[in-house]
KEFIZA-831999 format. One record per residue (C-alpha): x, y, z. Coordinates in Angstrom, 2 decimals, always signed. Each point is the difference from the previous one (the first is absolute). Layout:
KEFIZA-831999
[r [X; Y; Z]];
...
This chain:
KEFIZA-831999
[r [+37.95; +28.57; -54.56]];
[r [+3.06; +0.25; +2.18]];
[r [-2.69; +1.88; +2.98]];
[r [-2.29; -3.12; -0.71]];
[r [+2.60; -2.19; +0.42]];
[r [+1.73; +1.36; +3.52]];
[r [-4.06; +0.34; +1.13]];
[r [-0.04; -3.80; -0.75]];
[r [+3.47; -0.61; +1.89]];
[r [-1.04; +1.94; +2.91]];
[r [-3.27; -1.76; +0.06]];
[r [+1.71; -3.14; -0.07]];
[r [+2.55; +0.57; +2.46]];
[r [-2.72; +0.65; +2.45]];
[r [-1.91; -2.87; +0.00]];
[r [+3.62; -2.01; +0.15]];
[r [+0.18; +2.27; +3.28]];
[r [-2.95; -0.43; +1.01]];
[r [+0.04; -4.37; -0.74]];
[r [+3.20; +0.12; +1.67]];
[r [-1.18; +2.02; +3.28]];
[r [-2.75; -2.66; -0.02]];
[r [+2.46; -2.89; +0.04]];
[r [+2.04; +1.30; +2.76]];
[r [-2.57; +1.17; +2.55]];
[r [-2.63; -3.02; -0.45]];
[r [+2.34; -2.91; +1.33]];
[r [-1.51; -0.04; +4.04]];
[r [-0.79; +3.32; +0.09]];
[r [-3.20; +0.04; +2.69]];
[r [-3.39; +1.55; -1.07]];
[r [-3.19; +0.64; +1.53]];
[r [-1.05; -3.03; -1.43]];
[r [+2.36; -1.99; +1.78]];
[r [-0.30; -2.35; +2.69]];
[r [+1.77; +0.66; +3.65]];
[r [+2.76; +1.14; +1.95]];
[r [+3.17; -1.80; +0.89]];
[r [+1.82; +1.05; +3.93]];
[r [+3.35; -0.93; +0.83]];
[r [+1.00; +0.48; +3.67]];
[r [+1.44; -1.33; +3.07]];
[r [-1.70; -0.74; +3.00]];
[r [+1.99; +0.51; +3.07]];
[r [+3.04; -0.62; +2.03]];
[r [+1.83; -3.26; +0.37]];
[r [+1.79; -2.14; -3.18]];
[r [-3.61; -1.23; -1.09]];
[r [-1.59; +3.42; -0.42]];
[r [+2.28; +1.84; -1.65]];
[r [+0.00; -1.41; -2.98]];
[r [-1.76; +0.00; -3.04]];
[r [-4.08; -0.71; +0.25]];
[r [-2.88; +1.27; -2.67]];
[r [-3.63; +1.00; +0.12]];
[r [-2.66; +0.30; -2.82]];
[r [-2.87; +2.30; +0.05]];
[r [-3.02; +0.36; -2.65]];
[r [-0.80; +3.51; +1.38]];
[r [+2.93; +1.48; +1.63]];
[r [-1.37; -0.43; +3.32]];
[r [-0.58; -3.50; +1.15]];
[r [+2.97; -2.04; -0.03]];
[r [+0.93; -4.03; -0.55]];
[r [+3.00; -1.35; +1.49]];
[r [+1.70; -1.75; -2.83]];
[r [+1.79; -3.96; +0.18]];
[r [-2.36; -0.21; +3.41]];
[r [+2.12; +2.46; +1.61]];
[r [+2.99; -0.77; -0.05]];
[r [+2.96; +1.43; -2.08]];
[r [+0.53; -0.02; -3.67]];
[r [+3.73; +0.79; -0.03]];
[r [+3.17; -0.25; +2.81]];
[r [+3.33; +2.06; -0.76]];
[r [+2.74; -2.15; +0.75]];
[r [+2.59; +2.80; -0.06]];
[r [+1.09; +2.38; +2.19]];
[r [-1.52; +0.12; +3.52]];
[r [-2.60; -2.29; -1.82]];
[r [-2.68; +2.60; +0.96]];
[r [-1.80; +2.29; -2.20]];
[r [-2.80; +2.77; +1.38]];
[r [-1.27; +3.07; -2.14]];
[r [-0.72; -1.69; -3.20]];
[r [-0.51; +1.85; -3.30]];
[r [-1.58; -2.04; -3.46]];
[r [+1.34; +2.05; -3.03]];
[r [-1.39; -0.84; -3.61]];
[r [+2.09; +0.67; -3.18]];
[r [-2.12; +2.34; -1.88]];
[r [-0.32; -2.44; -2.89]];
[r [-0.95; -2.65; +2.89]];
[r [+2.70; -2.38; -1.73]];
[r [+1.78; -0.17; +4.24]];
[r [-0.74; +0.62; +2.69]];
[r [+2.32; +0.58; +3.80]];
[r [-0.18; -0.04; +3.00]];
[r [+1.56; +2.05; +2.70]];
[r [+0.60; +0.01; +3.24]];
[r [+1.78; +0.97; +3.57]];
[r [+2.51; -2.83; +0.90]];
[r [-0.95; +0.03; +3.52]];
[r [-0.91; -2.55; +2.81]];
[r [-0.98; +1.30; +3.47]];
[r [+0.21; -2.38; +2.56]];
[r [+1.92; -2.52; -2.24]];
[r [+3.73; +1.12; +1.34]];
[r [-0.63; +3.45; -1.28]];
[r [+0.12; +3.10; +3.06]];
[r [-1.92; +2.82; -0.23]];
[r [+2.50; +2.23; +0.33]];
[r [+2.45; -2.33; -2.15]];
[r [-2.76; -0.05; -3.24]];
[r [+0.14; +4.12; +0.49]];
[r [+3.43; +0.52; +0.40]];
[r [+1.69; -2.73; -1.39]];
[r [-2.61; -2.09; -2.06]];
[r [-0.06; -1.60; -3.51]];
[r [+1.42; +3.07; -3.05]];
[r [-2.39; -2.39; -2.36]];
[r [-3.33; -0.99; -1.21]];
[r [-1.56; -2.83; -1.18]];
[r [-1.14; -0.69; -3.34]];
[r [-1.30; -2.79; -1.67]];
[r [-1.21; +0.05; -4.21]];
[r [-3.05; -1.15; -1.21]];
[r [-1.20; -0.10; -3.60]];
[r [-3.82; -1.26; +0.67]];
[r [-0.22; +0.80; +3.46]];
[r [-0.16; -3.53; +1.07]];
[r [+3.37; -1.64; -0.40]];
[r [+2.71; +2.17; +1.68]];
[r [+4.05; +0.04; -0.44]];
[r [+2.43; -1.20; +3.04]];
[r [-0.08; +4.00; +1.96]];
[r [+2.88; +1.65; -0.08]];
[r [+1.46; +2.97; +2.21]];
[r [+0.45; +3.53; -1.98]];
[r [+2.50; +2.04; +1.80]];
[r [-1.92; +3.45; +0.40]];
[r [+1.82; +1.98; +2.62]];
[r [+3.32; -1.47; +0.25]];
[r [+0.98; +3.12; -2.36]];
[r [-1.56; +2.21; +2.49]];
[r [+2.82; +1.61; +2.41]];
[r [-1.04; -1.54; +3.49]];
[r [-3.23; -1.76; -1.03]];
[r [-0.93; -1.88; +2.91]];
[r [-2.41; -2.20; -1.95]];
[r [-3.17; +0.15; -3.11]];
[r [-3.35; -0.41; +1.30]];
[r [-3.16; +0.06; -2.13]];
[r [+0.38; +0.18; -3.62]];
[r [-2.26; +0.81; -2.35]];
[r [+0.24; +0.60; -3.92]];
[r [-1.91; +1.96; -2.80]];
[r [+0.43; +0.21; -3.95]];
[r [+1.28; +3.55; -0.54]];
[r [-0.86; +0.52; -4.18]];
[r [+2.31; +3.26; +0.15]];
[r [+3.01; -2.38; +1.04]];
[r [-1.41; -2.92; -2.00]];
[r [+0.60; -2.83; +2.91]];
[r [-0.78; +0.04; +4.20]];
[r [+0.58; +2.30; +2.53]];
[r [+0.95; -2.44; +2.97]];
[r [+0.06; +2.32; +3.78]];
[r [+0.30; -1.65; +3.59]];
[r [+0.64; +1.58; +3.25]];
[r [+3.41; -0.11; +1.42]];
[r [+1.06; +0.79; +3.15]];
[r [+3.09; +2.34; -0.39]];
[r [+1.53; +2.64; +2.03]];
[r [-0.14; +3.25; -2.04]];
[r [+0.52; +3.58; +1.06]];
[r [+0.74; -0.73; +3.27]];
[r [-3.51; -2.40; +0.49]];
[r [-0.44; -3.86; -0.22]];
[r [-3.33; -0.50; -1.24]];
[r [-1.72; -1.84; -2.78]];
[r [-0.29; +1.65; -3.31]];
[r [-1.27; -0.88; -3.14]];
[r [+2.49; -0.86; -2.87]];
[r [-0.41; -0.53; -3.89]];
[r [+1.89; -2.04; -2.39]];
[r [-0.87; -0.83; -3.84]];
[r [-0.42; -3.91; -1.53]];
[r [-1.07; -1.74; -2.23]];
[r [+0.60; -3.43; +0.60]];
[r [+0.20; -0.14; +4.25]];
[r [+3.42; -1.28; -0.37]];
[r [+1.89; +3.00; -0.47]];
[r [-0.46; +3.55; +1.11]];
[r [+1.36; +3.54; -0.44]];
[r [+1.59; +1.49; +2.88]];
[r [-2.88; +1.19; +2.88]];
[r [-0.91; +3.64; +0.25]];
[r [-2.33; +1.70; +3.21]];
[r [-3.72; -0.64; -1.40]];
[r [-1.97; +1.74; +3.01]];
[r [+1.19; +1.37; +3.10]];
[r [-1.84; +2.04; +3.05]];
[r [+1.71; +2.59; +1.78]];
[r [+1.19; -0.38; +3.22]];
[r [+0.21; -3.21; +1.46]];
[r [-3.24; -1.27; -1.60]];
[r [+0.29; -3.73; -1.49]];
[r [-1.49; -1.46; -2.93]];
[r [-0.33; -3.69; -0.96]];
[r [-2.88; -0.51; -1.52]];
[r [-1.26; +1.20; -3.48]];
[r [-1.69; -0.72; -3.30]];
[r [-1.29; +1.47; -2.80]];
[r [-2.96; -0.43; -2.43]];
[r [-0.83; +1.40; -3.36]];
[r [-3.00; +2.22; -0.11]];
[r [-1.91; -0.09; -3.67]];
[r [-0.49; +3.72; -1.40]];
[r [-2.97; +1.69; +0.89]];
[r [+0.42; -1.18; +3.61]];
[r [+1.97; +2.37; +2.28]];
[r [+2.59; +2.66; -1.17]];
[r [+2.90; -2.86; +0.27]];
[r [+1.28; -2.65; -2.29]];
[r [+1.64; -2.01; +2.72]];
[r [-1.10; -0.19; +4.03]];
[r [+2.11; -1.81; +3.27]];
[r [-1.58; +0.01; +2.90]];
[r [+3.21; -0.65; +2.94]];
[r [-0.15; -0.88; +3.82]];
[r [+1.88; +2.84; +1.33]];
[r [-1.19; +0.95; +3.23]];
[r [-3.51; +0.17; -2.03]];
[r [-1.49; -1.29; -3.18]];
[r [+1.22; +2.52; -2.45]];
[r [-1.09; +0.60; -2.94]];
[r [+2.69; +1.49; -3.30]];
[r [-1.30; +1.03; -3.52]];
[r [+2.33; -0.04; -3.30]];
[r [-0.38; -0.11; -3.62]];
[r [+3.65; -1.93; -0.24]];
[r [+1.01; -2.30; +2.43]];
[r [+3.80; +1.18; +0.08]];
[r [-1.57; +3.96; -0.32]];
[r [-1.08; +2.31; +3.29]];
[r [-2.41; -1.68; +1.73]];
[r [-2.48; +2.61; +1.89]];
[r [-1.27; -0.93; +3.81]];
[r [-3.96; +0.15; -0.13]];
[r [-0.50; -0.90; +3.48]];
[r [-0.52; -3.09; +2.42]];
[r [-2.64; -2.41; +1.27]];
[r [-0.06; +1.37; +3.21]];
[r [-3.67; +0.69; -0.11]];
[r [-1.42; -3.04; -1.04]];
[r [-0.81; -1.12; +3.57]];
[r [+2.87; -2.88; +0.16]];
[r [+2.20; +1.17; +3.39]];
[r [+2.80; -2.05; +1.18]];
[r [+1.32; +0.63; +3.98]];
[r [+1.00; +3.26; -0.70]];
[r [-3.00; +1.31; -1.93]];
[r [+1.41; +0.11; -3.37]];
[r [-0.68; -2.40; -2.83]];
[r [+3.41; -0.77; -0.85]];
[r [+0.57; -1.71; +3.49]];
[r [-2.26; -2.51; -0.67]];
[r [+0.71; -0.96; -3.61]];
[r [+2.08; -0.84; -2.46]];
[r [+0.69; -1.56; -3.39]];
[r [-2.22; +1.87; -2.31]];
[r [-1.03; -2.43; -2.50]];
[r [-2.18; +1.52; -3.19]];
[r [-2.43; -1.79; -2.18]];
[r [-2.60; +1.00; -2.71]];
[r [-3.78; -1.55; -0.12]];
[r [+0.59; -0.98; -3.74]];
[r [-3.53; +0.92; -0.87]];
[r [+0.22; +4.15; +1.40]];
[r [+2.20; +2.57; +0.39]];
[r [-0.22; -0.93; +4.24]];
[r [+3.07; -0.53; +1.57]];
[r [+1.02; -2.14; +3.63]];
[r [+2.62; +0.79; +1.95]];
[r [+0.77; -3.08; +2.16]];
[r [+1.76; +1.15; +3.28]];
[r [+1.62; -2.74; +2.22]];
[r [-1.01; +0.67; +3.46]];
[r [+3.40; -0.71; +1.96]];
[r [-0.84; +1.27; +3.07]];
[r [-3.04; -2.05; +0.46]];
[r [+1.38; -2.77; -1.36]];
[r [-2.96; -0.14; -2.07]];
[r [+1.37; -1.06; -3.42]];
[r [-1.74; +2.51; -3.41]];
[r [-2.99; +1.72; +0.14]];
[r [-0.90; +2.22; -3.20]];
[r [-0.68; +4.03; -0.75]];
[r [-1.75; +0.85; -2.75]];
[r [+0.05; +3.19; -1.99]];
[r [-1.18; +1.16; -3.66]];
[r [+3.28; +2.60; -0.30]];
[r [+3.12; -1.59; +1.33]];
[r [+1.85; +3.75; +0.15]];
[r [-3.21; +1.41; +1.73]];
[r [+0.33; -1.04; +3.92]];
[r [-3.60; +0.93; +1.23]];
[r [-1.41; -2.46; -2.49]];
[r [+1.95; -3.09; +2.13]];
[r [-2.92; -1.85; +2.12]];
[r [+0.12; -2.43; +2.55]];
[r [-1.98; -3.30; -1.16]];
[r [-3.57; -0.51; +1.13]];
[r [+0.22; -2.73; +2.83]];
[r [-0.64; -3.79; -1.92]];
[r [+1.17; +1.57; -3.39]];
[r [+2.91; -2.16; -0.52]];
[r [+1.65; -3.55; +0.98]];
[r [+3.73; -0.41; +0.41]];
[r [-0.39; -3.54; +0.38]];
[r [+1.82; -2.40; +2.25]];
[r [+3.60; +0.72; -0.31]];
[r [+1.24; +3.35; +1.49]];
[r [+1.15; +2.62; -3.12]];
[r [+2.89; +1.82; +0.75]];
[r [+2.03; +2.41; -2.28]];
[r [-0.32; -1.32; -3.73]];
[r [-1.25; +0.42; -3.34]];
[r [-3.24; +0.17; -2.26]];
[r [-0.03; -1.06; -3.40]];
[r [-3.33; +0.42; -2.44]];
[r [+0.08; -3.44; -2.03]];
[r [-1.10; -0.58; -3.26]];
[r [-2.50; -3.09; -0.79]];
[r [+3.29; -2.18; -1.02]];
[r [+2.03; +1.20; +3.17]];
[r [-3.02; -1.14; +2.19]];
[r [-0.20; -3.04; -1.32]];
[r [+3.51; -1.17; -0.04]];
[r [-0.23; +1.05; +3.53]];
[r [-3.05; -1.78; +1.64]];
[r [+1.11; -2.88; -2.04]];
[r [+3.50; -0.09; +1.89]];
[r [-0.84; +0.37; +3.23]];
[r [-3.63; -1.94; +0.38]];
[r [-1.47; -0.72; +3.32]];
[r [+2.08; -2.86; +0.56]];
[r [+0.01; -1.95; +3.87]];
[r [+3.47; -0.97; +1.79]];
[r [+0.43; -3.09; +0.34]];
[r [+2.92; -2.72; +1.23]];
[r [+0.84; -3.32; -1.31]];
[r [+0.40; -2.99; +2.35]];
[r [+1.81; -2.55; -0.29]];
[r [-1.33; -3.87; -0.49]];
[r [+2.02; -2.27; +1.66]];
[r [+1.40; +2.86; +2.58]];
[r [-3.21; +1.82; +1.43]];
[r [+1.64; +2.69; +2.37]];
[r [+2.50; +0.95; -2.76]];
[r [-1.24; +2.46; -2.59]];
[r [+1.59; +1.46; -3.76]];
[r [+2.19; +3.30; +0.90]];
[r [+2.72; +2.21; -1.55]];
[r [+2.65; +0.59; +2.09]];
[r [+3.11; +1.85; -1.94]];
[r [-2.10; -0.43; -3.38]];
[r [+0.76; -3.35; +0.71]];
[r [-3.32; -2.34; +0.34]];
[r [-0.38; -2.54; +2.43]];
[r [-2.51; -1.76; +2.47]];
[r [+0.71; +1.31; +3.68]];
[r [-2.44; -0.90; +3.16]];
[r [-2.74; +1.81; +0.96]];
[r [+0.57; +3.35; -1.95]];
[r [-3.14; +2.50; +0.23]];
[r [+1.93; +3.29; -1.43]];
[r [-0.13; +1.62; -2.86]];
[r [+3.11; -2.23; -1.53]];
[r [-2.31; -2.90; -0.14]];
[r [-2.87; +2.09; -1.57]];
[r [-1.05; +0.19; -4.14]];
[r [-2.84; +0.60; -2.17]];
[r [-0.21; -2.53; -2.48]];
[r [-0.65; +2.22; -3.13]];
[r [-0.90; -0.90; -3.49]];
[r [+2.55; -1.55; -1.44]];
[r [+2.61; +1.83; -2.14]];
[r [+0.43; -1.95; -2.66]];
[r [-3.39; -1.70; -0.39]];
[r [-3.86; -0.05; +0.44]];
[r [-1.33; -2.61; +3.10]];
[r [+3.62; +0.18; +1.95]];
[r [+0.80; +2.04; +2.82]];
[r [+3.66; +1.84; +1.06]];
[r [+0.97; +0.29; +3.33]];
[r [+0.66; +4.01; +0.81]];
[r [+1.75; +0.81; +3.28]];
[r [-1.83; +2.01; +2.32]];
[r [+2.47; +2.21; +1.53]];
[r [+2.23; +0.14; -3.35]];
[r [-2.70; +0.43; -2.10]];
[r [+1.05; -0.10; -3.28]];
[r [+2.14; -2.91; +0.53]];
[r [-1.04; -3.53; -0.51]];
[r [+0.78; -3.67; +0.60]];
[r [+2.28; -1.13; -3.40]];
[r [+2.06; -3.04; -0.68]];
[r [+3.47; +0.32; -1.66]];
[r [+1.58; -3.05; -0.22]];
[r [-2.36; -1.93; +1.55]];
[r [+0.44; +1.92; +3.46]];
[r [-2.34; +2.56; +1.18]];
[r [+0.74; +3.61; +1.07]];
[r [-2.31; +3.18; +0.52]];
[r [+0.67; +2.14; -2.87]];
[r [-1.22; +3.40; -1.36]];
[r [-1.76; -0.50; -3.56]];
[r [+1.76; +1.64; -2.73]];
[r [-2.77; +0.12; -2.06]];
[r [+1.78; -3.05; -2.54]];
[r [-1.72; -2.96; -1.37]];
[r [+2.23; -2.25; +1.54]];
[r [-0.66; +1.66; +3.67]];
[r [-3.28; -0.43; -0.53]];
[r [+0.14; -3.91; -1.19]];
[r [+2.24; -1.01; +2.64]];
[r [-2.31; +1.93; +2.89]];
[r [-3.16; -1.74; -1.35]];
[r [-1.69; -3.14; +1.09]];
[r [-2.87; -2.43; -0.38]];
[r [-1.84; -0.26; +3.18]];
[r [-1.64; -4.15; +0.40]];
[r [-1.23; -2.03; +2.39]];
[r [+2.73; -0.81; +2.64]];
[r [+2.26; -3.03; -1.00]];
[r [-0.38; -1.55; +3.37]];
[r [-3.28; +1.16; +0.78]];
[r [-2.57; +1.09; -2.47]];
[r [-1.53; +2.76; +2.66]];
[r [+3.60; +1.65; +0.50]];
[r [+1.51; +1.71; -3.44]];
[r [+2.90; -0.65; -2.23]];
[r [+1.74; +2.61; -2.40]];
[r [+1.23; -1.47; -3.46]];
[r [+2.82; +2.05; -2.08]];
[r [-1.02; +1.85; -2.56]];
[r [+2.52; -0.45; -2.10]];
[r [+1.10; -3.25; +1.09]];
[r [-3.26; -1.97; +0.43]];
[r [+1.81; -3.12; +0.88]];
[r [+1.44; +1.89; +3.74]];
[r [-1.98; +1.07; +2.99]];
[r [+1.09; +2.22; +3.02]];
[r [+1.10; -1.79; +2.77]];
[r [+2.05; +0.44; +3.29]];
[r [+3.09; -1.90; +0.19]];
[r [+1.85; +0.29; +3.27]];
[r [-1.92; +2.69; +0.42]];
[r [+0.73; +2.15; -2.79]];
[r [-2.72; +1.14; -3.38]];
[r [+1.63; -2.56; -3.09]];
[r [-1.65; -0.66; -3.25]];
[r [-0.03; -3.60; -0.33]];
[r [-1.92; -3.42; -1.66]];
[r [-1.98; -1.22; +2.23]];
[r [+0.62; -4.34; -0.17]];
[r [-0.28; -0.62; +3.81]];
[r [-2.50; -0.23; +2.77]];
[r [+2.13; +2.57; +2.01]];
[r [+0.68; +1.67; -2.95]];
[r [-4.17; +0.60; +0.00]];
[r [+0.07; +1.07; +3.62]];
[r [+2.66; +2.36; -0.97]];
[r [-1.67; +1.45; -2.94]];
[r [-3.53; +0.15; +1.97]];
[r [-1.39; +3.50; +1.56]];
[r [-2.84; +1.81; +1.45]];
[r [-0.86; +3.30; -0.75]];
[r [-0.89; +1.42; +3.06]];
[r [-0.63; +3.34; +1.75]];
């Protein structure tokens, strides 16, 4: 009886296993069955591009520019730059992070200053449906390093030996006599705090390394767990069944065909980016071709750790779209992610509101403040009119170049403000949109949650007011306008 009896225990303790394996690996975990891919990258030099901008693809190949183009999220810390972007998932998919180099060329940043003397941070920002992100915040990653110049493109993976992330960047760091970048490891698990930095990768001599990322291989594929492909000179390519064990060198893309200046691949790439076709075991390596200025083209392969199966895409294979893709991130969605995400960021036009009664003078934010100034065209003056937050048939006004942020009364006075996701935000950023007060042709945008007050300019600035007066009418009176 007692031998029936553990049989039965053991039996039962398995399927609790088993049910409870289920529970914690079916929340967004991506299938074949699932929908897309999700890209987050930057585009390019300058305060605009380099910040945060996503693309959507069905097949992995051909690419939409998300929220028409433009960017999704702007880091208001640090240089108020980020590059290199990495998307990390929580195994559970309960959060979600991203990271990224705080870095802006050609916004006061040097060359040689950002090498030698740049930010010791990254960015992160916290996510916990991949649509509504935290304030970022900067995460001190080299400052513990002895002479680390700065912390350039991070990336993260779950480690299940260590039970939370393995975080590594390149820093630039003299060491053994040589100043070159290297690639440095820390553990996390919340991106807010970090244990202290140890040497990740480093090439003899006075080879560099910046760039690298890894991807887990499914068994049967390959001899290796774990793979990183790194822009070190070349494209090369590291096998390991443990991402903090020996990782073995199995060679480089030099043969592929792709030559920079110098004849070797690694001169005219960088920023290996890896993604999985959902429905095979087929893998792309997206390689950002710097020295052409080109932007991402994929290379394929069936073996990640085998380098002669790497191919060069047939010519009209695949689509980057319009933006430029520079050094980011690939994430496989599930059919909840996806939607969520389309639904935020919807083909939505810019547009400008004019004034009534003052024709050359148009709504702007200036200091988060909002007021009407003359004859603005720029991107202060621009917002997509979304769905409203709080209700069905009313539209919020979303900044375009602080997306994220929106037009919100507090106190009956308007300022551009970031949505923290709370009902109130989203009742005080909502409005009715009616036929202009002073002109039925023109628009007019009741409270939501004060029906009885319009927005209106008085001198000159956004209020939320009753509207009792023939120049209160003008005031309150727009047109939505390109």
């Amino acid at each position: 009886m007692s031998a029936l009896l553990s049989r039965l225990w053991a039996i039962l303790f398995a399927a609790c296993l088993l049910l409870t394996s289920q529970i914690l690996i079916t929340p967004e975990r991506a299938s074949a069955a699932d929908p897309g891919y999700l890209m987050l990258h930057f585009t390019g030099e300058g305060a605009t591009g380099q910040q945060m901008y996503l693309s959507h693809s069905t097949d992995g190949l051909h690419w939409n520019d998300l929220n028409d183009g433009a960017s999704i999220l702007r880091s208001t810390v640090g240089t108020k730059g980020v590059r290199d972007p990495a998307l990390v998932r929580s195994p559970d998919g309960s959060k979600y992070w991203i990271i990224a180099t705080d870095l802006c060329w050609g916004c006061g940043s040097t060359v040689d200053g950002s090498i030698n003397n740049g930010s010791r941070s990254i960015v992160v920002w916290e996510s916990t449906d991949l649509v509504n992100w935290s304030q970022p915040w900067l995460l001190n990653v080299a400052g513990a390093i002895p002479d680390g110049r700065n912390a350039w493109a991070p990336e993260a993976i779950w480690n299940p030996e260590t039970n939370d992330y393995v975080l590594y960047w390149a820093t630039n760091v003299p060491l053994n006599g040589k100043t070159k970048h290297r690639i440095f490891y820390a553990r996390t698990s919340d991106f807010r705090t970090i244990t202290t930095p140890q040497i990740y990768i480093d090439r003899p001599g006075t080879q560099e390394l910046i760039d690298t990322q890894i991807v887990e291989v499914p068994a049967g594929v390959g001899d290796y767990r774990y793979v990183r492909a790194s822009g070190d000179g070349e494209i090369t390519i590291e096998g390991s069944n443990s991402i903090l064990g020996t990782w073995t060198n199995l060679g480089n893309l030099s043969g592929i065909g792709l030559t920079g200046a110098t004849g070797t691949t690694g001169t005219a790439v960088e920023g290996p980016m890896w993604m999985k076709f959902r429905d095979r075991n087929e893998w792309t390596l997206y390689l950002d071709q710097y020295a052409t200025r080109g932007g991402y083209m994929p290379v394929t392969t069936t073996n990640p750790s085998a380098v002669g199966t790497y191919q060069l895409p047939a010519s009209g294979s695949y689509n980057m779209g319009v933006n430029k893709k520079r050094h980011g991130s690939i994430l496989n969605l599930t059919a909840a992610e996806e939607s969520r995400v389309l639904a935020r960021w919807p083909s939505t036009p810019v547009k400008r509101l004019q004034s009534f009664n003052f024709q050359d003078r148009y709504v702007r934010h200036a200091n988060f403040d909002v007021r009407i100034d003359q004859n603005i065209t720029g991107p202060d003056a621009q917002f997509r009119l979304r769905p409203g937050l709080a209700g069905s048939g009313t539209v919020s006004f979303e900044s375009v170049n602080y997306p994220g942020y929106f037009l919100r009364h507090a106190n009956y006075d308007f300022q551009l403000v970031r949505n923290d996701g709370t009902a109130q935000f989203a009742a005080d950023a909502t409005f009715n949109q009616v036929a202009g007060l002073a002109d039925s042709s023109w628009s007019s945008f009741q409270s939501y949650n004060h029906p009885d007050r319009y927005i209106r300019h008085y001198a000159y600035y956004l209020k939320l007011d009753p509207i009792t007066t023939a120049t209160a009418r003008g005031d309150a009176t727009f047109r939505v306008t390109n």
